[in-house]
Each structure stands twice: as structure tokens, then as C-alpha cells.
TORTI-758002 format. One record per residue: residue number from 1; y, z, x of N, C-alpha, C, CB in turn; residue in three letters. Coordinates in steps of 0.1 Angstrom, whole numbers, always signed. Glycine has a CB too. Layout:
# residues N
@pos = NUM	n_v = Y	n_w = Z	n_u = X	ca_v = Y	ca_w = Z	ca_u = X	c_v = Y	c_w = Z	c_u = X	cb_v = Y	cb_w = Z	cb_u = X	code = ALA
...
END
This chain:
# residues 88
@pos = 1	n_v = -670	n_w = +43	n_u = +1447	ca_v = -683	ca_w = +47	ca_u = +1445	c_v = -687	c_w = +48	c_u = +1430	cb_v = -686	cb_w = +61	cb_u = +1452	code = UNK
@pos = 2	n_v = -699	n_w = +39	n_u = +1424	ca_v = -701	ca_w = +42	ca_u = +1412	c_v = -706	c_w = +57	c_u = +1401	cb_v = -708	cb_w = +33	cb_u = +1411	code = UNK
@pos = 3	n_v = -705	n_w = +57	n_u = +1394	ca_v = -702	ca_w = +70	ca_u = +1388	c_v = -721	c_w = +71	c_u = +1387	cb_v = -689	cb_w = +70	cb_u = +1371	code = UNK
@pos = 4	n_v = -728	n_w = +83	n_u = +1385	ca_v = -744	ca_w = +85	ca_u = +1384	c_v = -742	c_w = +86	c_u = +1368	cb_v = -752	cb_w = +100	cb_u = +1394	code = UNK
@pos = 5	n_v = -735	n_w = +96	n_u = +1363	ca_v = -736	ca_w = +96	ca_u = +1350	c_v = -724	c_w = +95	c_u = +1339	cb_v = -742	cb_w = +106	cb_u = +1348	code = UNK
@pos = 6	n_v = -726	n_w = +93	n_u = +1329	ca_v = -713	ca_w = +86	ca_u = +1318	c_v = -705	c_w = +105	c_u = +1317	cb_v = -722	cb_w = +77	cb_u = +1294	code = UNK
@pos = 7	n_v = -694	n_w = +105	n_u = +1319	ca_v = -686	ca_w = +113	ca_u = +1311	c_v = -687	c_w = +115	c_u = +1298	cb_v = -676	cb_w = +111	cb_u = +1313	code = UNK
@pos = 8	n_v = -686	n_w = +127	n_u = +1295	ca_v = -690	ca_w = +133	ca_u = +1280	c_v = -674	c_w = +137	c_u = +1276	cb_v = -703	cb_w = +148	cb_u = +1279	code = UNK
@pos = 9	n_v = -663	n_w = +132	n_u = +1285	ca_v = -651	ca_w = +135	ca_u = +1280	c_v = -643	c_w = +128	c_u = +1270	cb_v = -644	cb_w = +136	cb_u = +1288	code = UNK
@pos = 10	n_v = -633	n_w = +134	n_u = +1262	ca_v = -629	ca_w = +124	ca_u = +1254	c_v = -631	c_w = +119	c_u = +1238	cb_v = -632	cb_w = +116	cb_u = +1260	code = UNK
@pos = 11	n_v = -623	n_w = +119	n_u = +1231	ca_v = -631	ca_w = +117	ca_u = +1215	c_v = -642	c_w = +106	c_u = +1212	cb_v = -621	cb_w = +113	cb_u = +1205	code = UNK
@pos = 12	n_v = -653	n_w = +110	n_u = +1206	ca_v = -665	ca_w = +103	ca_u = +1206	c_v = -666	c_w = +100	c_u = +1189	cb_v = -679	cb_w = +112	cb_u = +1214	code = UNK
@pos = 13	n_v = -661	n_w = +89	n_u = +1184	ca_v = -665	ca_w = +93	ca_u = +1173	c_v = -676	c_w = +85	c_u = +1166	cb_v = -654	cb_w = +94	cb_u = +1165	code = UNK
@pos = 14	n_v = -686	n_w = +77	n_u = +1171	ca_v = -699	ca_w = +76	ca_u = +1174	c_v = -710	c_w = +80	c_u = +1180	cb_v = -700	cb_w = +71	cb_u = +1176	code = UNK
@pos = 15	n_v = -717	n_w = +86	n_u = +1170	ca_v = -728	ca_w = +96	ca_u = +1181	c_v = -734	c_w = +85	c_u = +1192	cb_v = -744	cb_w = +105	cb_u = +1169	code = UNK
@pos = 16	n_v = -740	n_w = +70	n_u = +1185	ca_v = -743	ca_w = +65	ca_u = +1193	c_v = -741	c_w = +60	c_u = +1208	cb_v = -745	cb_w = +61	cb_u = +1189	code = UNK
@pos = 17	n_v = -729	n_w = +64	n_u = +1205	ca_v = -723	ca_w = +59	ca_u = +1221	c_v = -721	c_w = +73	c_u = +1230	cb_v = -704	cb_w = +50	cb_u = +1220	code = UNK
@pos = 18	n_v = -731	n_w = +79	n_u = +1229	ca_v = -739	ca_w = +88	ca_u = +1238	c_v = -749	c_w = +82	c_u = +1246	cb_v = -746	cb_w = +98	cb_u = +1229	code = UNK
@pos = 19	n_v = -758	n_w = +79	n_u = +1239	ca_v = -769	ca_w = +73	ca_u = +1242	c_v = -781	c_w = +82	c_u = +1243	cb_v = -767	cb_w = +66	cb_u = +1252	code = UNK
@pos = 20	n_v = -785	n_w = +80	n_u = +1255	ca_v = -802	ca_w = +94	ca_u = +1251	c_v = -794	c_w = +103	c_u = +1254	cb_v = -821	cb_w = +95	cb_u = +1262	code = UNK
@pos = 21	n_v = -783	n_w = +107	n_u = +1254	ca_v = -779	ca_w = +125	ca_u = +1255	c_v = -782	c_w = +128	c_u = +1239	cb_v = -760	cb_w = +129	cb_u = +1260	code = UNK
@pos = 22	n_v = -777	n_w = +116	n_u = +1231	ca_v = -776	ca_w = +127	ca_u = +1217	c_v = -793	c_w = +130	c_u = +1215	cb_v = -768	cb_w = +116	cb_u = +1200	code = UNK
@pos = 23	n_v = -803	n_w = +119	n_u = +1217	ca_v = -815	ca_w = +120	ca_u = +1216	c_v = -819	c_w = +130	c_u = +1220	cb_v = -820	cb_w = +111	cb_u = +1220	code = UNK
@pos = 24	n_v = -814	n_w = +135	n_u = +1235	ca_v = -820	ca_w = +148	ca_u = +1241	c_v = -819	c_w = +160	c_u = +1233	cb_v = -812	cb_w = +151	cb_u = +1254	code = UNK
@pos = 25	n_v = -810	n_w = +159	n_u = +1228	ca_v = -800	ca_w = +171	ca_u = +1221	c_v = -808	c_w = +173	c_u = +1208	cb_v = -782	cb_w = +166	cb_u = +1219	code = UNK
@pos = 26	n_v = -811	n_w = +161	n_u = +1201	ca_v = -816	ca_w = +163	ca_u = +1190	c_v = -829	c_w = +165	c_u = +1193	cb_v = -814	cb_w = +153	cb_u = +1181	code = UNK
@pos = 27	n_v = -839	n_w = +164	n_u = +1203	ca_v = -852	ca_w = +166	ca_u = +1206	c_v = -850	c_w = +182	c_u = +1207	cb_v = -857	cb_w = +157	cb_u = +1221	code = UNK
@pos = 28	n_v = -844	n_w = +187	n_u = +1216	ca_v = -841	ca_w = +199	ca_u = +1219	c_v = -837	c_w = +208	c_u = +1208	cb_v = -831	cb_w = +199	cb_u = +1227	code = UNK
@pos = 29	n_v = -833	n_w = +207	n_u = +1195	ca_v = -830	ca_w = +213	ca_u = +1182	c_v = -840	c_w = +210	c_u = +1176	cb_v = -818	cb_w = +209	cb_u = +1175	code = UNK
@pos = 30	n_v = -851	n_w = +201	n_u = +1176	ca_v = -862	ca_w = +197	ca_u = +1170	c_v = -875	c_w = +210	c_u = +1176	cb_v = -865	cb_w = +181	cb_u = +1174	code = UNK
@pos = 31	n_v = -874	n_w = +207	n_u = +1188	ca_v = -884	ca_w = +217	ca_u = +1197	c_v = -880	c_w = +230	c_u = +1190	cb_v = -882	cb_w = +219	cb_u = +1215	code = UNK
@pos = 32	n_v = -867	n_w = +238	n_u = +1188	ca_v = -860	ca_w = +250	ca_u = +1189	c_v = -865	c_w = +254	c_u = +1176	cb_v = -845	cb_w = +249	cb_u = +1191	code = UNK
@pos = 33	n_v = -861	n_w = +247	n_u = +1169	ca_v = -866	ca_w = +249	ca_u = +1148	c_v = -883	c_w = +251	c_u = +1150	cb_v = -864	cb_w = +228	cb_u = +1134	code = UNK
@pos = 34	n_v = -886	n_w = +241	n_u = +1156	ca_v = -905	ca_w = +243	ca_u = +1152	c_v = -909	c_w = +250	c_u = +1160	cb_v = -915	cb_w = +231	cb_u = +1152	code = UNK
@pos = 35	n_v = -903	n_w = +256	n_u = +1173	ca_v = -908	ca_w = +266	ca_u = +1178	c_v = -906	c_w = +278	c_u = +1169	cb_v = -903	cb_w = +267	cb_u = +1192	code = UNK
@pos = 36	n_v = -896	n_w = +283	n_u = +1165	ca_v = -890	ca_w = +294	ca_u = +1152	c_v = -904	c_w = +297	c_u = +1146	cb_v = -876	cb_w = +285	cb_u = +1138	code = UNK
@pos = 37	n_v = -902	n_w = +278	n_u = +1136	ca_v = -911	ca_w = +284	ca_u = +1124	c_v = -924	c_w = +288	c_u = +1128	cb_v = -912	cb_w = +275	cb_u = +1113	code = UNK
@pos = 38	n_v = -933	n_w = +283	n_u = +1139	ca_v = -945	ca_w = +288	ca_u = +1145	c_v = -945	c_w = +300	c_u = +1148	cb_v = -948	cb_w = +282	cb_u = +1156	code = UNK
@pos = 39	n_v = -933	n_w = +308	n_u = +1154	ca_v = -933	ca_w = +325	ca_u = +1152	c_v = -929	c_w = +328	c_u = +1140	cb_v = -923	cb_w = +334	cb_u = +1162	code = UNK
@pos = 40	n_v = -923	n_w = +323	n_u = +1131	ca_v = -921	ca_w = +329	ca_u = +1119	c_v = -936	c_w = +332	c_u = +1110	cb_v = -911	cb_w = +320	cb_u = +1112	code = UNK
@pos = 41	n_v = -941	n_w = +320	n_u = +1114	ca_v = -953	ca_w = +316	ca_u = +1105	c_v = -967	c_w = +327	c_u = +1113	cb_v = -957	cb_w = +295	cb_u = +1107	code = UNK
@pos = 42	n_v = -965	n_w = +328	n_u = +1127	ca_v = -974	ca_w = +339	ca_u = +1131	c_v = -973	c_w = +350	c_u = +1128	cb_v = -975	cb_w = +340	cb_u = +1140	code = UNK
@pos = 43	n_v = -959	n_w = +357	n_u = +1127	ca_v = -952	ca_w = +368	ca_u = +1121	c_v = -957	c_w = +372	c_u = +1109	cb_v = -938	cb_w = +364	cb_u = +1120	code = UNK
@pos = 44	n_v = -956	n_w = +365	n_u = +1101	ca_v = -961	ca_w = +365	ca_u = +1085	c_v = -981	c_w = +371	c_u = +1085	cb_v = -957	cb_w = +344	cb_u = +1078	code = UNK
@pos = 45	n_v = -987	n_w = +361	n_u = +1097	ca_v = -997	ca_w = +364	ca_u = +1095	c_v = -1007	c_w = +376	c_u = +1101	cb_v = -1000	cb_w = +354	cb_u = +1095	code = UNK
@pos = 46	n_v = -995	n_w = +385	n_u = +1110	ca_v = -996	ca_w = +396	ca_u = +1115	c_v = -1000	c_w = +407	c_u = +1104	cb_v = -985	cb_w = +398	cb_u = +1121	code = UNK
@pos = 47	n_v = -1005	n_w = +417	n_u = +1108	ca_v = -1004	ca_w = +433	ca_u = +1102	c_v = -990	c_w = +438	c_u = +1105	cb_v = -1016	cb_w = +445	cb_u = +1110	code = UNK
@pos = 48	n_v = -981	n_w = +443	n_u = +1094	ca_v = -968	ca_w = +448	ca_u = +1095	c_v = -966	c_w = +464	c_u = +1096	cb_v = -961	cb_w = +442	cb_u = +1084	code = UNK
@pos = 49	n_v = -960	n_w = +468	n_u = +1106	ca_v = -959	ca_w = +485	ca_u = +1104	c_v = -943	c_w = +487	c_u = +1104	cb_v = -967	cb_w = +495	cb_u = +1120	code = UNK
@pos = 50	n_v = -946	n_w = +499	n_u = +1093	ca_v = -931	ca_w = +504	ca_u = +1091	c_v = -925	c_w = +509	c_u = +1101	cb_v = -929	cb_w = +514	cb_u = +1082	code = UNK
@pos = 51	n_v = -930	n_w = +517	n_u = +1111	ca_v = -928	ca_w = +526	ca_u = +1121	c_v = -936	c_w = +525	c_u = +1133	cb_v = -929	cb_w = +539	cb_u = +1116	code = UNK
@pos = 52	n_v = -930	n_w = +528	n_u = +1149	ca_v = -940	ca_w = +525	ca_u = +1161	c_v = -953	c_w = +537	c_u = +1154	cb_v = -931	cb_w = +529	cb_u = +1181	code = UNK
@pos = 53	n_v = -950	n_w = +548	n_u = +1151	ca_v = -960	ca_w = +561	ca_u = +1149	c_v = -973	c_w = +552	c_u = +1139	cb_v = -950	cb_w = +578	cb_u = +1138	code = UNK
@pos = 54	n_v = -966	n_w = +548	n_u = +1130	ca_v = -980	ca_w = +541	ca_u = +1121	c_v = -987	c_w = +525	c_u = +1130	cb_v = -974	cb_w = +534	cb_u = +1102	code = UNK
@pos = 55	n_v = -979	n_w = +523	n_u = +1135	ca_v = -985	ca_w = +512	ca_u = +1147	c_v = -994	c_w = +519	c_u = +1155	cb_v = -973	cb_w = +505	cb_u = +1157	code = UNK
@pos = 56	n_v = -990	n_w = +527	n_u = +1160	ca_v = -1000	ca_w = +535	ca_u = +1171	c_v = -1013	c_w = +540	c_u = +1164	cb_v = -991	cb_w = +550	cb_u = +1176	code = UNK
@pos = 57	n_v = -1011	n_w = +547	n_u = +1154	ca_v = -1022	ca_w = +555	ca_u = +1144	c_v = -1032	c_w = +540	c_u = +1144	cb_v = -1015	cb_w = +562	cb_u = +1124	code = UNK
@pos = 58	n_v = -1026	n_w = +526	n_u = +1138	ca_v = -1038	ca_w = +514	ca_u = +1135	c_v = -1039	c_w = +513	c_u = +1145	cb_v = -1037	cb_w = +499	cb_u = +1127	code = UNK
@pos = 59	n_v = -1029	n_w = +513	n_u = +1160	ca_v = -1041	ca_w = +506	ca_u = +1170	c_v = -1049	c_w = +517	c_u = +1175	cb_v = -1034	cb_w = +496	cb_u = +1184	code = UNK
@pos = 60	n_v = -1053	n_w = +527	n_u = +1176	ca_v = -1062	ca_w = +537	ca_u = +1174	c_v = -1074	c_w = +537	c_u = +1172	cb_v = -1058	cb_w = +544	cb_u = +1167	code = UNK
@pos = 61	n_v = -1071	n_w = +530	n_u = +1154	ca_v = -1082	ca_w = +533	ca_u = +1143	c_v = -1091	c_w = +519	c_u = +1150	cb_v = -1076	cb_w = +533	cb_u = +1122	code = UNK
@pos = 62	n_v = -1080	n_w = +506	n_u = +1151	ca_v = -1089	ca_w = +498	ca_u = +1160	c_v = -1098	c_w = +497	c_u = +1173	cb_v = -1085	cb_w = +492	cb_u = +1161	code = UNK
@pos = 63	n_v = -1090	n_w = +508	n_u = +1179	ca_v = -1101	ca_w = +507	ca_u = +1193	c_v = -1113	c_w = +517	c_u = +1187	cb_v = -1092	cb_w = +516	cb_u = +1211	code = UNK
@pos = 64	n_v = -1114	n_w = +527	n_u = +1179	ca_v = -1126	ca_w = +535	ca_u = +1177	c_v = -1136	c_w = +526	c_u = +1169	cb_v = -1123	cb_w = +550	cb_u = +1170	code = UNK
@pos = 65	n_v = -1131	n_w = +517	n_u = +1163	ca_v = -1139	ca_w = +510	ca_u = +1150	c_v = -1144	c_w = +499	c_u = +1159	cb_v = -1129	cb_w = +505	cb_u = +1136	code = UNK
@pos = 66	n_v = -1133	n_w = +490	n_u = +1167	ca_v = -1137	ca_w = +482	ca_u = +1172	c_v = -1138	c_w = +481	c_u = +1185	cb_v = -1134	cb_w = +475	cb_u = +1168	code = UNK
@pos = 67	n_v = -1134	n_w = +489	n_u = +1193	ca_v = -1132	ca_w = +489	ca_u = +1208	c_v = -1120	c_w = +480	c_u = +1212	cb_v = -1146	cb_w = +485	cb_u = +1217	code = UNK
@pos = 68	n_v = -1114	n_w = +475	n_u = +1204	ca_v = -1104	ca_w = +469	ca_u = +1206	c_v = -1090	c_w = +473	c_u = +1213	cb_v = -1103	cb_w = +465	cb_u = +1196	code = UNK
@pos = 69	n_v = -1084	n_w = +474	n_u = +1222	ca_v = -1074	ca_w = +479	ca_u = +1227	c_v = -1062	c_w = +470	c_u = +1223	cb_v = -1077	cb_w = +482	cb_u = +1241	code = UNK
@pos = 70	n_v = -1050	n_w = +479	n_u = +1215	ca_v = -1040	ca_w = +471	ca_u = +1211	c_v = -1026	c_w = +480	c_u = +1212	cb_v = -1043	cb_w = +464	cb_u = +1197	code = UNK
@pos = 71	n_v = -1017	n_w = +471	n_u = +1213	ca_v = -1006	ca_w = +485	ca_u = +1217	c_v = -993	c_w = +477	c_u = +1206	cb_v = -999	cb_w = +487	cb_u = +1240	code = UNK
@pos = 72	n_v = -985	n_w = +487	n_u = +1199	ca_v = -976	ca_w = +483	ca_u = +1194	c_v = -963	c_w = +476	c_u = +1202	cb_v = -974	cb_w = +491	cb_u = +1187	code = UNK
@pos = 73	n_v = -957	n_w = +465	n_u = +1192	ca_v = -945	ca_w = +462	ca_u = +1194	c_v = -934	c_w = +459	c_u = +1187	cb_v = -947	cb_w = +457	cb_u = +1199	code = UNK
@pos = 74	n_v = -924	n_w = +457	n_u = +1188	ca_v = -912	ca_w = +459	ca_u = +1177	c_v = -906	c_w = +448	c_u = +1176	cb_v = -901	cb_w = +468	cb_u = +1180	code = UNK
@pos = 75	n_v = -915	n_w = +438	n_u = +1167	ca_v = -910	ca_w = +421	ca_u = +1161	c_v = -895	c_w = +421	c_u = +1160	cb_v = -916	cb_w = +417	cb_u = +1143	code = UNK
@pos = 76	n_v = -891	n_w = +411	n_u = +1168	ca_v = -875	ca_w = +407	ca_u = +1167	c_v = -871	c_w = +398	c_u = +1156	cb_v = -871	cb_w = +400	cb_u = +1180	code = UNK
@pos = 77	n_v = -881	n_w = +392	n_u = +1150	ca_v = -876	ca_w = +389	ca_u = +1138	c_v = -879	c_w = +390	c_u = +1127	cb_v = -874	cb_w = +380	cb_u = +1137	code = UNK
@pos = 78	n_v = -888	n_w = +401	n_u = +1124	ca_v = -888	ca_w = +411	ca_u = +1111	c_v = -885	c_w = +424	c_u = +1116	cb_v = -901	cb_w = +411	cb_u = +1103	code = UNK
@pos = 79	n_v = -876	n_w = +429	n_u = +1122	ca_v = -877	ca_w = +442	ca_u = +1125	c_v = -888	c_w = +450	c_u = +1124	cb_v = -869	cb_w = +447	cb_u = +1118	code = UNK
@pos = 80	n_v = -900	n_w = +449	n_u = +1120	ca_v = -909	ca_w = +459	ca_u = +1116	c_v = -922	c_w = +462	c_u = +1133	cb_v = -918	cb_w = +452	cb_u = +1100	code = UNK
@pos = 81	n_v = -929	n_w = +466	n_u = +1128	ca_v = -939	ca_w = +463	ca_u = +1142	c_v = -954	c_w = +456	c_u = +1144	cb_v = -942	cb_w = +476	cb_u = +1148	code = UNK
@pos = 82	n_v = -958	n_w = +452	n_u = +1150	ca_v = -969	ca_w = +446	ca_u = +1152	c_v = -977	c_w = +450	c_u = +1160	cb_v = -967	cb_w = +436	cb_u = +1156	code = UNK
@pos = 83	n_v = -989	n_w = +445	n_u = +1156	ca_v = -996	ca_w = +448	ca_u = +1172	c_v = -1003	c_w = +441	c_u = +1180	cb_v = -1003	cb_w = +456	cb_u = +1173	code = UNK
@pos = 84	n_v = -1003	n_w = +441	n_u = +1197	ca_v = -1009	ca_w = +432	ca_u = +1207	c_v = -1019	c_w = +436	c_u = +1213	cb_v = -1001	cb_w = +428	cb_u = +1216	code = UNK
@pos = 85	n_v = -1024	n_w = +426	n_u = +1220	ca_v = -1037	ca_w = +431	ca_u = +1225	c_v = -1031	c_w = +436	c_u = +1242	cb_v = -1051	cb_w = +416	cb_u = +1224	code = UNK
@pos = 86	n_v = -1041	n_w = +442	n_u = +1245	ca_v = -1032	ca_w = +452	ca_u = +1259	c_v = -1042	c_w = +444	c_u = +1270	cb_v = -1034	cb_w = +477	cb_u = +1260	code = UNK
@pos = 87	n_v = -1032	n_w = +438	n_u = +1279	ca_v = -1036	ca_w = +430	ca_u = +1289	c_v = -1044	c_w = +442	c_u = +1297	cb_v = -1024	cb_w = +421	cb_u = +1297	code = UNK
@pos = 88	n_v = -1037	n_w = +448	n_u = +1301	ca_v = -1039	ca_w = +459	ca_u = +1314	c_v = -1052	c_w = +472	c_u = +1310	cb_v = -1022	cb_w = +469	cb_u = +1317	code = UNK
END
């Protein structure tokens, strides 16, 4: 019975002789980086709070000013906090 897909066993010491796996792989590290820098880059262009307590206090000052309802949260890749808009 013929084999469906190539074995990935064994020393490869041409990437090409992968074939579209390496492609996949490199698409997949491509997606992974520019997904990153698009939260990094949204990150940056957030309001930053030292503490959830001063997150809470701005999203406050925004719902009275603007009726805006926003709730803090605790950015995983600046440690600091942010704030979202509250679905519910």
C-alpha cells in the first residue's frame, strides 16, 4: 500500500527536500511574528496603567465624561494594564 505522506524521519540536510512542509512551517513563523508585532504595535498605542486601582479610577472617569463603559485588563506583554470596552 502506498505511503499518503513522506516521512519526516531521518537526517535532512536539505531543507528543500521537505518540500511544502518547510513552506508551511515558514508561513506559520511568518503569521506568528506579524501577528506579535500587530499586538505589540496595538499595545503601544493603548492608555497604560500602573495598577488595576488606576485602571479602574480612568475607566470611571470615562464612563461619566463619556458614557463609555470600559473595564480593565492586565496586558500580557507589557505587564501593565489596559483598558477594554465591556461587551456585557
Amino acid at each position: 500500500m502506498p505511503r499518503r505522506y513522506r516521512q519526516l524521519t531521518g537526517p535532512r540536510t536539505d531543507p528543500r527536500s521537505l518540500g511544502g512542509v518547510t513552506r508551511d512551517i515558514e508561513r506559520w513563523f511568518a503569521d506568528e511574528s506579524g501577528r506579535r508585532e500587530r499586538r505589540e504595535r496595538a499595545c503601544r498605542m493603548k492608555r497604560w496603567f500602573e495598577s488595576e486601582a488606576e485602571a479602574r479610577a480612568a475607566a470611571l472617569l470615562d464612563r461619566t465624561r463619556f458614557g463609555e463603559r470600559r473595564r480593565p485588563y492586565r496586558c500580557d506583554l507589557c505587564g501593565g494594564w489596559h483598558l477594554t470596552s465591556d461587551e456585557a
